[in-house]
N, C-alpha and C positions, 0 to 999 in steps of 0.2 A: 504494500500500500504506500501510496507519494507523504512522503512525511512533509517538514518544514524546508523552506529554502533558508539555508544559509544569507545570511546578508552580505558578506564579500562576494560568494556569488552573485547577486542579483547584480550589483556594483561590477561586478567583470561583464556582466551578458549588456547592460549599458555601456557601458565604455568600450565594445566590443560592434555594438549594433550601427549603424548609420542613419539615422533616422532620414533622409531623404531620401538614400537606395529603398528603405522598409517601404517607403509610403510610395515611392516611383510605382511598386508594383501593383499597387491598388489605384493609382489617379498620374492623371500627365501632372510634370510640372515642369514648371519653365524659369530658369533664372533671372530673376529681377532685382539688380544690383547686389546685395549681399544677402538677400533669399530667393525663395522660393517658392513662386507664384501657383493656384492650380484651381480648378472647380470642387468646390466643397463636397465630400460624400456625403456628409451627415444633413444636409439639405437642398432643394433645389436651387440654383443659382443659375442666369447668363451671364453674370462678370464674375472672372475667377477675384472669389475673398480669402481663400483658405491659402494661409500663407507657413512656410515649414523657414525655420532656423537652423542653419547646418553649425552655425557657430553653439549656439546655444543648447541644441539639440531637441527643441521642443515644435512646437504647432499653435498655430491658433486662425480659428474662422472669425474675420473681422463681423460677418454677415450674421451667423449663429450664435457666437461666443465659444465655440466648442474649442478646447484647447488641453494640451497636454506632454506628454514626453512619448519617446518610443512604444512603451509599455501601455501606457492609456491608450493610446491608440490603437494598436491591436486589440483592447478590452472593447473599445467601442466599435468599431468595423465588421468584429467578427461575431461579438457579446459575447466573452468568453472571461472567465475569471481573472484575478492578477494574476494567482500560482501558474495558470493554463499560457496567459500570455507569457509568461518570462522564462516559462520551461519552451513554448514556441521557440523564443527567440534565441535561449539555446543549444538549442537544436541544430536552427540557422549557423548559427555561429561559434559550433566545435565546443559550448562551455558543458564540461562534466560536473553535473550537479548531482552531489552524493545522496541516496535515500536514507536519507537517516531516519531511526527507529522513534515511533511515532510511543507514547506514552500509552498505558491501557485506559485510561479515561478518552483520548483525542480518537483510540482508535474505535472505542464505544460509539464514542456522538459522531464518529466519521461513517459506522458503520447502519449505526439506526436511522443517518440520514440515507443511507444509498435503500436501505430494505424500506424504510417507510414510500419511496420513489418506486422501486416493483412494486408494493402492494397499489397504488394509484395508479400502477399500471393495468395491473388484473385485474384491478374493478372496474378502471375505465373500460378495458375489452370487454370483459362480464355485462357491464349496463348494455355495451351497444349491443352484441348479440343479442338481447334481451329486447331491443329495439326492433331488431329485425326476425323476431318469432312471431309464433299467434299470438303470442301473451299479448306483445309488444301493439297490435291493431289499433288502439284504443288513444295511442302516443304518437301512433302516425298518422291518425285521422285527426287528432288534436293540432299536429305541425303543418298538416296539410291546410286545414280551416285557418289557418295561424298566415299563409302563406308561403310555407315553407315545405316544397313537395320535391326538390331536390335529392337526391340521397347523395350523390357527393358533394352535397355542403352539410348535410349530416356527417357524413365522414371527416370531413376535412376539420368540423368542431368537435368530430366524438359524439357527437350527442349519444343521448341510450335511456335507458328506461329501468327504476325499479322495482322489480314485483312486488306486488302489494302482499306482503307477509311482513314475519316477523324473524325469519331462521332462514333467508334463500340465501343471502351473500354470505353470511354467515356459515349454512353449508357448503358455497361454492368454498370458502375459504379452509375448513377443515378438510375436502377433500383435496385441497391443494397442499395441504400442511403447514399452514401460513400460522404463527398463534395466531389468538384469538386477542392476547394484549398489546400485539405489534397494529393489528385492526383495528383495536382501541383508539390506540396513541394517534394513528393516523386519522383516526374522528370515523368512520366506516361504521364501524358499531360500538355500540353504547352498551351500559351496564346497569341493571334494576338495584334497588337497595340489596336485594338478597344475592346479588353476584353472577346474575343469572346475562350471557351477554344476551344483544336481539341487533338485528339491522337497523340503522340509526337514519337511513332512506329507504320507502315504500309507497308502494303506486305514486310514483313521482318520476317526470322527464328530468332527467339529470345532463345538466352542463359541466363536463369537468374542465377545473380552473389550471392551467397551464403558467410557467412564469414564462421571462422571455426567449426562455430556450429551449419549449418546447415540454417541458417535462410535468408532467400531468400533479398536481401538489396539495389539491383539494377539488371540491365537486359546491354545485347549487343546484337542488332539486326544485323544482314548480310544480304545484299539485295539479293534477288533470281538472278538478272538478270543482265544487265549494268545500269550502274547510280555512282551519285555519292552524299553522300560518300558511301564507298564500305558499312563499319564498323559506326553502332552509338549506342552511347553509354550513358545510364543516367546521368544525373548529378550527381555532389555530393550530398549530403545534410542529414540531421541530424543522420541518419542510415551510411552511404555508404562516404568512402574516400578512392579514389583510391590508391592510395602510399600505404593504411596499408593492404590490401586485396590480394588475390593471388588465381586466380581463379583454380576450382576444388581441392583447399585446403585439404577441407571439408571432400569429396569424398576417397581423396591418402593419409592420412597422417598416415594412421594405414600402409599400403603400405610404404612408407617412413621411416618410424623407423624400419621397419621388414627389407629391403631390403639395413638401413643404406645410402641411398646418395635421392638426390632429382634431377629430371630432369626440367631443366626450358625451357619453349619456350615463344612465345609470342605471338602465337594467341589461339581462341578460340579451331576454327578447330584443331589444331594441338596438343591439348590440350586432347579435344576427342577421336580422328582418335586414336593418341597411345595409350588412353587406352582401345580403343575396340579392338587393336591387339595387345592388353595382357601387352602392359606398363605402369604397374596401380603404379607407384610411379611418376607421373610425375605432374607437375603444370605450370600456365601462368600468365602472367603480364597482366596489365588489358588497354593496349593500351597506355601505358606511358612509360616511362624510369624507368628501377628497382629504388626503391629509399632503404634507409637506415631504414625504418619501414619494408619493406617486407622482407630485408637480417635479420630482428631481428628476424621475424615471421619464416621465414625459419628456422633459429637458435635454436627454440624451439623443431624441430623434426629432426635435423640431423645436423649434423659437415659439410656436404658433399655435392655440388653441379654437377652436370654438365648441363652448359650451352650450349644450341642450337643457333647459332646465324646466321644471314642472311648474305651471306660471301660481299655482297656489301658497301657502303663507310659508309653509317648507322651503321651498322651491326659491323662495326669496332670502331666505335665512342662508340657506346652504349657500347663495350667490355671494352674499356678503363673506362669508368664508374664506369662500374662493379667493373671491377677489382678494382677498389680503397674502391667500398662498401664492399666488400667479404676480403679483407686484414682489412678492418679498422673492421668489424664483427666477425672477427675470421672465416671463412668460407673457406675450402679448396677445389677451383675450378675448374674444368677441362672444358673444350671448346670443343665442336665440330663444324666443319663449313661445309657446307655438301658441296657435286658437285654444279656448276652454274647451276641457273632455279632450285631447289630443297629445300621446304621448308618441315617440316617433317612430313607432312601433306603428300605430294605427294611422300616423299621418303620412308615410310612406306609401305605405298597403293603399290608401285611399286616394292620394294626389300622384304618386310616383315619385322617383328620384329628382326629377327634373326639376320639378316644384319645389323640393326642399332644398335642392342648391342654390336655386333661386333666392331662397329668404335666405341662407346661408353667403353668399352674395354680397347680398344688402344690410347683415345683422352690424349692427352697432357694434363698440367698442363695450366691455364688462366698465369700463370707469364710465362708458358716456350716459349707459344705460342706468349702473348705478345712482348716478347725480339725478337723472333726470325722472327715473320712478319710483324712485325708491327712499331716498334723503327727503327730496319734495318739492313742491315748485314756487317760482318767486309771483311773490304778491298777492298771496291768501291771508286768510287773518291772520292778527300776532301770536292768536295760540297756538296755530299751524305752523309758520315759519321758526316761532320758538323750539317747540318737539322736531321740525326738519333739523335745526342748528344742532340740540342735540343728540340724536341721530347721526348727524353728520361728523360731532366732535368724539363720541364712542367710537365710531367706524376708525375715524384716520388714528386714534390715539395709538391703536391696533398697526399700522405701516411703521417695521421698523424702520425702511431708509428713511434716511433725513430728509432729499432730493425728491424720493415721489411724495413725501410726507407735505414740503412744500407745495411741490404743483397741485396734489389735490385741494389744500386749504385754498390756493387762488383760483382753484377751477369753481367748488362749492362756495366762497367768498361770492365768485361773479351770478352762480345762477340765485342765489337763494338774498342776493341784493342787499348783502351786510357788510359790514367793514372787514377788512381782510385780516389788520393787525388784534382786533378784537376777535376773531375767529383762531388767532394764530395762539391769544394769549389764553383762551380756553384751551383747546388745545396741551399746551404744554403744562395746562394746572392736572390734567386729565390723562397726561405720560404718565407709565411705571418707569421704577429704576431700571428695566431692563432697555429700552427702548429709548430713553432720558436720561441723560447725565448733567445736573447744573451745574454753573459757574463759579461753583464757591472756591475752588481752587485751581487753577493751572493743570493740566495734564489730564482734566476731565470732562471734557465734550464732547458731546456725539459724536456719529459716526463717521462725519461728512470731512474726510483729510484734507490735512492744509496741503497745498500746493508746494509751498518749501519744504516741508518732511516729505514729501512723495518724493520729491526729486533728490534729495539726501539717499534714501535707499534705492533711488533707481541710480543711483552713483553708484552702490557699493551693489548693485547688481552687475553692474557695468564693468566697475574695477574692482573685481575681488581681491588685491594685495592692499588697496586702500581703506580695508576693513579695520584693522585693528588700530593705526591711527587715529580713524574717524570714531571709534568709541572710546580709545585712551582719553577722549575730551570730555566724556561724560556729557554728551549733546544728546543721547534718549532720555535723559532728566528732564530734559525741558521741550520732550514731544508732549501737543497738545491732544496726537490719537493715542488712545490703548492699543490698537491693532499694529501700528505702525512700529511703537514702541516696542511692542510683541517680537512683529515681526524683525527689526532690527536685532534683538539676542538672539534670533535661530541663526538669522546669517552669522553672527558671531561665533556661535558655536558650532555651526557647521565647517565656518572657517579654519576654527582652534583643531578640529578633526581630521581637516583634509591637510594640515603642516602645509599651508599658508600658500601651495604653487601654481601659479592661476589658471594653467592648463590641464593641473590633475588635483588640484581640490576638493572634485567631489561635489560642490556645491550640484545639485539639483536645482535649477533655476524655478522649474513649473512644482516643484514639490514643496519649495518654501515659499513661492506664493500661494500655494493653493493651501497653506494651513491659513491665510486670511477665512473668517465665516460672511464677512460684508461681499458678497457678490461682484456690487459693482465698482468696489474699491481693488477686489481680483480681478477683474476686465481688465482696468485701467490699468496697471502695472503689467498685465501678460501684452497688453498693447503697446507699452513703454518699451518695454526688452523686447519684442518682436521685429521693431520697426531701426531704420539706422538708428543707431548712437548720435546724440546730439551734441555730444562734447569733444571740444579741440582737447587730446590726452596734452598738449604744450602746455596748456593752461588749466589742468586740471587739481591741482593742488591750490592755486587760487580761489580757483570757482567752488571747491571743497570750505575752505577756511571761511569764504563770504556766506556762504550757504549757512554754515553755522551760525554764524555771528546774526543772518536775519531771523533766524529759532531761536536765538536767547533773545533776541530784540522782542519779539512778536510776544515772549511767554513772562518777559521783566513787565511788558505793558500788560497783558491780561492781570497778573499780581498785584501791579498798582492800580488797575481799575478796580479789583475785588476788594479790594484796603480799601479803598477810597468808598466804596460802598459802606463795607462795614466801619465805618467812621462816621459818615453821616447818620447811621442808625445808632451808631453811640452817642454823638450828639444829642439826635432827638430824645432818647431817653434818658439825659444826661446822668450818661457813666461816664463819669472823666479817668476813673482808673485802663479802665478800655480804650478809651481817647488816648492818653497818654499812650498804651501800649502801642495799638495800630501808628500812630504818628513815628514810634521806634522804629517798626517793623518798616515803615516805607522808608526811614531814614537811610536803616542797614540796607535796602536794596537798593538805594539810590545809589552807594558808597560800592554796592558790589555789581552792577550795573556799571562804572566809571570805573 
């Protein structure tokens, strides 16, 4: 069994790979001054954006955002694991990676994941035959009335059927000699108080849930007839977590990069229907609320959403959700809400494809729709515009970035016909600490980087022997980001690791930017090192020293503006012992400022 990769190996099969040969074999590319120009795979494009670093060793799609090193890249082209990709590359490249003995605990949870994966495979063939017997009549008259009278699109989704008892899979499973507690664990069958198991799906059309590699990981049964629940659905467990999954993934995502957006619904049904009448870039939510693993997974195959939603009071909730996962992901979303009584299961069947690409077409923006039916409209009563304001002030408090956090406050400012800086200051009364940092001291503000600290680490991304001078000055004291500052001590220590030589280092460029969590402060920096070098290396020790000296400037002012604050409130309340001290404190920083 594949144990662990060594870490100096993984570091020889990089240093060893070429990443513009790797990516030449998958996409043309063409040299463009000191990269490497080409048409993006992971979305559709007519102007080549997808540009490769041969110095740097990394990628990035200016179009998409997609970016990475060697090794990501193989993960995302092919969807195939890290261990999978770096043992690829390998491969490729002569490196002997020793199998080292894998622990009894790792080989446990390595092994109950591979057997829980056969048993979802034998149930999923079990249901379908079970589809296509007599039993089965009742599930194919169902799918047929349904729209769906295909049988290889039943095939192609698995579909299947299970019998309505209480011991069939369960016997199919002892005559296989599967336990009965590995069928457990995999959610198949369940267990009475007294211990007794039974099949955990009966007289139910079963969709088995697939991740995006195809491998069958959980199931959702639909009942044929009345009853309740309508919908049920596996449990989680060591294979299967609903939040990271995205049913018929699997199936659309080659559809999705070719077609550039992804269509989301939320049922099974509806999931299917459209793609048997011809809208094969579409995917479903797995009977939960979108969560922030599935906008990631999205992320991987497209910049682009349009959402389907249920235009009822749900429907509206769940949009506002969204909306905050799809802005905090970088995901650009558009909404459709279709006519009442119409979900797009029934509106397809009834209008055809043609029709819903049509409104798909035309669907607004998730912000524009947002603002406009949902916050509420400008110049209805004050009770109304009051409850729109705050509506409107809950929603954005919720938008970590600072940036979109702005524009929506001057987008809902202009429609709901209020003052923008009073919008702004509710608002920030209405931030958590997570999302809001005040002013009370230096080195803690939002997320939104200053321009001279960005450029300070795209120095030392630039020149990595100019690392350890540019920290002997102790100039991440007086960064005003966390993230930045953050990220200046990894470069430090990755530095201190690599014995300091700027060609074998070691540094990973796309690895220590990508422990940034701000998004779009990761964009900006993988698009800084991507693009020429902007600095004469003649003048680089200058331009390094000045650079400092404007981040102690910038951080002595923020200091004495927050003195100065807190003096005037000492004032008002006249404490003079306080007075006395602040007046100290700005004196000492005068003295160490000069």
């Amino acid at each position: 069994m594949k144990g662990h990769i060594p870490a100096d190996k993984i570091e020889e099969v990089k240093g060893r790979t070429d990443i513009v040969h790797l990516i030449s074999e998958y996409i043309t590319l063409k040299k463009t001054g000191r990269n490497f120009l080409g048409l993006c795979p992971f979305h559709k494009e007519k102007t080549p954006s997808f540009t490769v670093s041969d110095d740097k060793q990394i990628f990035y799609c200016f179009g998409c955002g997609q970016g990475g090193n060697a090794i990501t890249f193989l993960m995302k082209i092919n969807n195939i694991s890290y261990p999978e990709a770096v043992r690829h590359l390998a491969r490729k490249t002569g490196v002997v990676i020793p199998e080292t003995v894998m622990s009894r605990e790792e080989k446990e949870r390595a092994s109950i994941s591979e057997q829980l994966n056969r048993i979802n495979q034998m149930a999923a063939g079990y249901f379908s035959k079970n589809l296509l017997s007599p039993a089965g009549k009742g599930a194919r008259e169902y799918l047929s009335n349904r729209g769906i009278q295909d049988t290889a699109l039943s095939d192609n989704f698995r579909l299947g059927f299970a019998l309505d008892g209480w011991r069939h899979l369960r016997g199919f499973f002892e005559s296989q000699g599967v336990p009965l507690k590995l069928a457990e664990q995999a959610g198949l069958i369940a267990k009475t108080d007294k211990g007794d198991f039974y099949d955990r799906f009966r007289g139910r059309l079963i969709f088995p849930i697939e991740d995006v590699s195809g491998h069958v990981i959980a199931f959702g049964g639909r009942i044929l007839g009345d009853g309740e629940p309508k919908y049920l659905n596996s449990p989680e467990s060591p294979v299967y977590v609903k939040g990271r999954n995205l049913y018929g993934l699997a199936k659309t995502r080659e559809a999705i990069r070719e077609k550039g957006y992804a269509i989301l619904v939320e049922g099974y049904f509806d999931m299917v229907t459209l793609f048997n009448a011809g809208v094969t870039n579409v995917i479903a939510t797995l009977g939960t609320a979108l969560t922030k693993d599935q906008v990631k997974l999205i992320r991987r195959y497209t910049g682009d959403v349009v959402v389907i939603f249920d235009p009822d009071e749900g429907g509206k909730k769940g949009m506002a959700r969204s909306l905050e996962l799809f802005l905090a992901g970088n995901v650009q979303a558009k909404v459709v809400v279709l006519p009442d009584n119409y979900d797009p299961d029934r509106y397809v069947r009834t209008y055809g494809r043609k029709s819903l690409e049509e409104i798909i077409a035309h669907a607004p923006t998730m912000v524009d729709y947002y603002i406009e039916n949902i916050i509420g409209k400008k110049g209805g009563a004050i009770e109304e515009t009051s409850d729109a304001v705050h509506r409107a002030v809950s929603f954005i408090a919720n938008i970590d970035d600072a940036i979109k956090r702005n524009l929506f406050i001057k987008r809902v400012a202009e429609k709901l016909g209020i003052d923008q800086e009073l919008l702004k200051t509710e608002v920030r009364h209405a931030l958590t600490p997570s999302n809001y940092q005040g002013t009370e001291a230096p080195g803690h503000t939002d997320t939104k980087a200053d321009k001279v600290e960005l450029s300070l680490i795209h120095i030392m991304l630039e020149y990595h022997d100019k690392i350890p001078a540019i920290l002997e000055t102790g100039i991440l004291d007086y960064f005003m980001s966390e993230e930045l500052r953050a990220l200046g001590k990894v470069l430090h220590e990755s530095h201190d690791r690599g014995g300091g030589n700027r060609d074998t280092d070691g540094l990973d460029t796309f690895l220590i930017i990508n422990r940034l969590d701000n998004e779009s402060l990761r964009e900006r920096l993988l698009k800084l090192v991507i693009d020429e070098s902007p600095y004469n290396e003649k003048v680089i020790d200058q331009l390094i020293a000045d650079t400092i000296k404007q981040i102690k400037r910038k951080w002595y002012k923020e200091k004495d503006r927050t003195l100065r604050t807190k003096l005037v409130k000492a004032e008002e309340a006249n404490d003079w012992d306080q007075c006395i001290y602040l007046l100290r404190e700005r004196e000492k920083e005068r003295l160490l400022r000069e």
